[in-house]
Backbone bond lengths (Angstrom), bond angles and torsions (degrees), N, CA, C in turn:
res aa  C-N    CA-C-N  psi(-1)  N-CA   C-N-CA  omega(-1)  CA-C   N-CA-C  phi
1 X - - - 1.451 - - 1.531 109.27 -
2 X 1.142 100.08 142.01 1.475 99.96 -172.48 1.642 109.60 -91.81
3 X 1.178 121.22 -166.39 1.719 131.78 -159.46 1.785 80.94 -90.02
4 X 0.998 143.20 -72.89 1.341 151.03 -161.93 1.422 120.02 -43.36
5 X 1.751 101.71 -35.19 1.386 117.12 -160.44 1.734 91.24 -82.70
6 X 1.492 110.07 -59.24 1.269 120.55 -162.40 1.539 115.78 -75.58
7 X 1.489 109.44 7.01 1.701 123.34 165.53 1.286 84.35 -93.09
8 X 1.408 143.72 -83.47 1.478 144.76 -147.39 1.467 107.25 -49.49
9 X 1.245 121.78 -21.06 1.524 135.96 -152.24 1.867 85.96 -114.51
10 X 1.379 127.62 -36.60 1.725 104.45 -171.53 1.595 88.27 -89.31
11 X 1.629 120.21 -34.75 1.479 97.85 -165.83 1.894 108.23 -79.21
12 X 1.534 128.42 -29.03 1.346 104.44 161.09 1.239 120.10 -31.02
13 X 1.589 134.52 -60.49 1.332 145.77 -141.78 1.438 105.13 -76.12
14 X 1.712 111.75 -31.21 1.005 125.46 172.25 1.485 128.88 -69.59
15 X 1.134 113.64 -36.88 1.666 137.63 154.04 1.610 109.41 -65.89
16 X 1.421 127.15 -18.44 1.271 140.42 173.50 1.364 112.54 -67.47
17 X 1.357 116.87 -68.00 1.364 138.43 165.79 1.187 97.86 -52.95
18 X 1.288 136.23 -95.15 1.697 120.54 -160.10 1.418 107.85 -41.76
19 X 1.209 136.83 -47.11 1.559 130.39 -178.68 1.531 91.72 -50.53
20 X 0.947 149.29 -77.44 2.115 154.71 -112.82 2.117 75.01 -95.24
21 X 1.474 122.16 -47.21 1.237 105.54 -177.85 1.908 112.10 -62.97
22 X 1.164 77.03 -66.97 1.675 74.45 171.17 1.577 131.54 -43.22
23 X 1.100 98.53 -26.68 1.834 104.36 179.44 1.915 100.83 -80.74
24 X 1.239 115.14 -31.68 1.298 116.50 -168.49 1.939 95.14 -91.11
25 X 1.119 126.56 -22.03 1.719 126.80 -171.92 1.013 119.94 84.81
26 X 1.735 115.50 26.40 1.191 105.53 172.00 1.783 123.36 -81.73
27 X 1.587 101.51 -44.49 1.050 108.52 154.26 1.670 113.11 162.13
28 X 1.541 86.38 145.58 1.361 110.11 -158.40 2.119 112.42 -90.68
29 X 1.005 80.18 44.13 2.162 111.69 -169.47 1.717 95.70 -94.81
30 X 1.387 118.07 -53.90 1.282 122.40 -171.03 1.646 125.14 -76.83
31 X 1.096 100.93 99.08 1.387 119.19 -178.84 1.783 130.00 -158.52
32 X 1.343 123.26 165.18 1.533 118.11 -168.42 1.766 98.83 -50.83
33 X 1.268 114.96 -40.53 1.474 107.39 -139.95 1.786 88.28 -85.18
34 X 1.048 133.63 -30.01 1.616 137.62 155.17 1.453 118.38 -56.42
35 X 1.028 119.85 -17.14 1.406 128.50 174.62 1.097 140.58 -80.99
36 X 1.642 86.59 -40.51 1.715 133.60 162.34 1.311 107.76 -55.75
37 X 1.469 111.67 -69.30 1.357 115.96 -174.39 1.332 113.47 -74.53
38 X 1.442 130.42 -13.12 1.488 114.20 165.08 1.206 124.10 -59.55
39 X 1.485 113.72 -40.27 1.423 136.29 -136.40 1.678 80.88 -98.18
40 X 1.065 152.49 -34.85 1.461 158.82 157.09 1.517 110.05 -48.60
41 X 1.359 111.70 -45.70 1.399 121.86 -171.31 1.632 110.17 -49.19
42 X 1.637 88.30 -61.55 1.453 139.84 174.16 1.889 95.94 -31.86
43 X 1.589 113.73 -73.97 1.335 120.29 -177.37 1.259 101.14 -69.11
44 X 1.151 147.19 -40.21 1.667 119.33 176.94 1.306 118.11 -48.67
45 X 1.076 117.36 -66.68 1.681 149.93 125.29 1.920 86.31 38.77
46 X 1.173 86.90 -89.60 1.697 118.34 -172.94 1.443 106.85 -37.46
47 X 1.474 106.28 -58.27 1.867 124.77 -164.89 1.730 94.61 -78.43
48 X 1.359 99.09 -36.63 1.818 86.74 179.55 1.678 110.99 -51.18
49 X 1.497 113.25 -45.44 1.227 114.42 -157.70 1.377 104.20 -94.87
50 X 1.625 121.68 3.30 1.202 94.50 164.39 1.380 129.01 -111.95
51 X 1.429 98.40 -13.01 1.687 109.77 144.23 1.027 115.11 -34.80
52 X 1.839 133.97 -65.65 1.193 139.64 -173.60 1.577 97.84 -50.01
53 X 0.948 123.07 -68.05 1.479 139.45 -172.73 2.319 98.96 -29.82
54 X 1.455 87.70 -81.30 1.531 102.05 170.89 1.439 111.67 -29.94
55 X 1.577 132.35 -40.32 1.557 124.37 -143.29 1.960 88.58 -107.13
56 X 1.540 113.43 -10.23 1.339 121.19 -174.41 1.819 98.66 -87.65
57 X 1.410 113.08 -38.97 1.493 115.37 -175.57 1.528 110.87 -85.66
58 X 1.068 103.77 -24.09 2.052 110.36 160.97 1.604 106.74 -64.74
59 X 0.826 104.69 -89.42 1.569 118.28 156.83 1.918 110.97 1.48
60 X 0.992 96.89 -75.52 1.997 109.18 -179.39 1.750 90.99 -72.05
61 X 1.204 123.60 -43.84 1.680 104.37 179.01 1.751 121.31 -58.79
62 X 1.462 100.48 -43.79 1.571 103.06 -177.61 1.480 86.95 -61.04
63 X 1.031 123.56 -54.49 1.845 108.25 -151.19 1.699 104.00 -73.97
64 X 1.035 110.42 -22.21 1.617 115.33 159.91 1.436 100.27 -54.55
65 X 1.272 116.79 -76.03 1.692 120.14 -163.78 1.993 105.42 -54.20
66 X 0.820 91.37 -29.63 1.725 109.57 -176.19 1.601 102.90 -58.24
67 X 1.601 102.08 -48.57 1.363 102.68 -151.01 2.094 98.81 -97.44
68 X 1.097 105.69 -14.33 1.549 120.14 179.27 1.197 111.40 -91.04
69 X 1.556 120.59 -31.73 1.746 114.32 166.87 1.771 109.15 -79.01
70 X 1.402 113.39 -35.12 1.883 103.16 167.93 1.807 105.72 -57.73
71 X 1.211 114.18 -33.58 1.463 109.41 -165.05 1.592 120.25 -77.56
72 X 1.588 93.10 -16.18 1.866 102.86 -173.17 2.029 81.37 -106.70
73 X 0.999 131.81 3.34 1.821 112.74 -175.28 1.565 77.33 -110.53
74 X 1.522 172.88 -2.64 1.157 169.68 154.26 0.951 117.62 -60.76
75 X 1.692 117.95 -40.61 1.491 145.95 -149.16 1.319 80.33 -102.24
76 X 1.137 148.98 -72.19 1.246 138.57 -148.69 1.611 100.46 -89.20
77 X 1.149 100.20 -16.12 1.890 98.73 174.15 1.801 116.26 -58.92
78 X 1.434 90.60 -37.28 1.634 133.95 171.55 1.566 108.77 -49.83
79 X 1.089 89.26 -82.29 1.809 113.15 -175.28 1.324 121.97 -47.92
80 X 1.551 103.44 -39.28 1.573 118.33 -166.99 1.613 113.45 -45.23
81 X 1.268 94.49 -40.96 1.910 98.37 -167.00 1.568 100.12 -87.03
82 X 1.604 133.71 -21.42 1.159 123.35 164.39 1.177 134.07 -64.00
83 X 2.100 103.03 -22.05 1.581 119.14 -168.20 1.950 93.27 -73.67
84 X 1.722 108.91 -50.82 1.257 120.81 178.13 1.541 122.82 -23.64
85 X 2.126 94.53 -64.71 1.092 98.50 -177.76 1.550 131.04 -55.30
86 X 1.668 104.45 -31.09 1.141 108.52 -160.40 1.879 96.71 -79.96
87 X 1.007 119.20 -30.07 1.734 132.50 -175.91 2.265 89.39 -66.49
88 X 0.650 103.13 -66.41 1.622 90.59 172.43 1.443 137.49 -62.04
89 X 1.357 108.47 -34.49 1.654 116.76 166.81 1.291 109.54 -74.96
């Protein structure tokens, strides 16, 4: 069975069930186009948080890069008069 067949075949069943609910009053909520839109909800859902995720690991990199370029301009603030000495002795 192919990918096409076995979508046409879960979302009938799905339209199956909401009809047999709906005929009985349980409720008439269950259907493709609710399913649809969950399952969308669902993927924003997803991309929201991994954006969030992404802008938190940018975030810790600049302050990495932030905190490793003060640490190498100190170091050489450091170094400078040892590089000197050694260039004259």
């Amino acid at each position: 069975m192919n990918r096409q067949k076995l979508q046409g075949l879960a979302l009938q069943g799905v339209d199956t069930l909401g009809y047999q609910l709906d005929r009985f009053g349980i409720t008439s909520k269950v259907n493709r186009h609710n399913l649809a839109a969950y399952l969308m909800h669902g993927q924003k859902q997803l991309e929201g948080e991994w954006d969030s995720l992404q802008v938190r690991f940018d975030l810790q990199k600049a302050r990495f890069e932030r905190l490793s370029e003060t640490v190498e301009q100190r170091a050489n603030r450091l170094l400078r008069p040892l590089k000197q000495d050694k260039k004259q002795g």
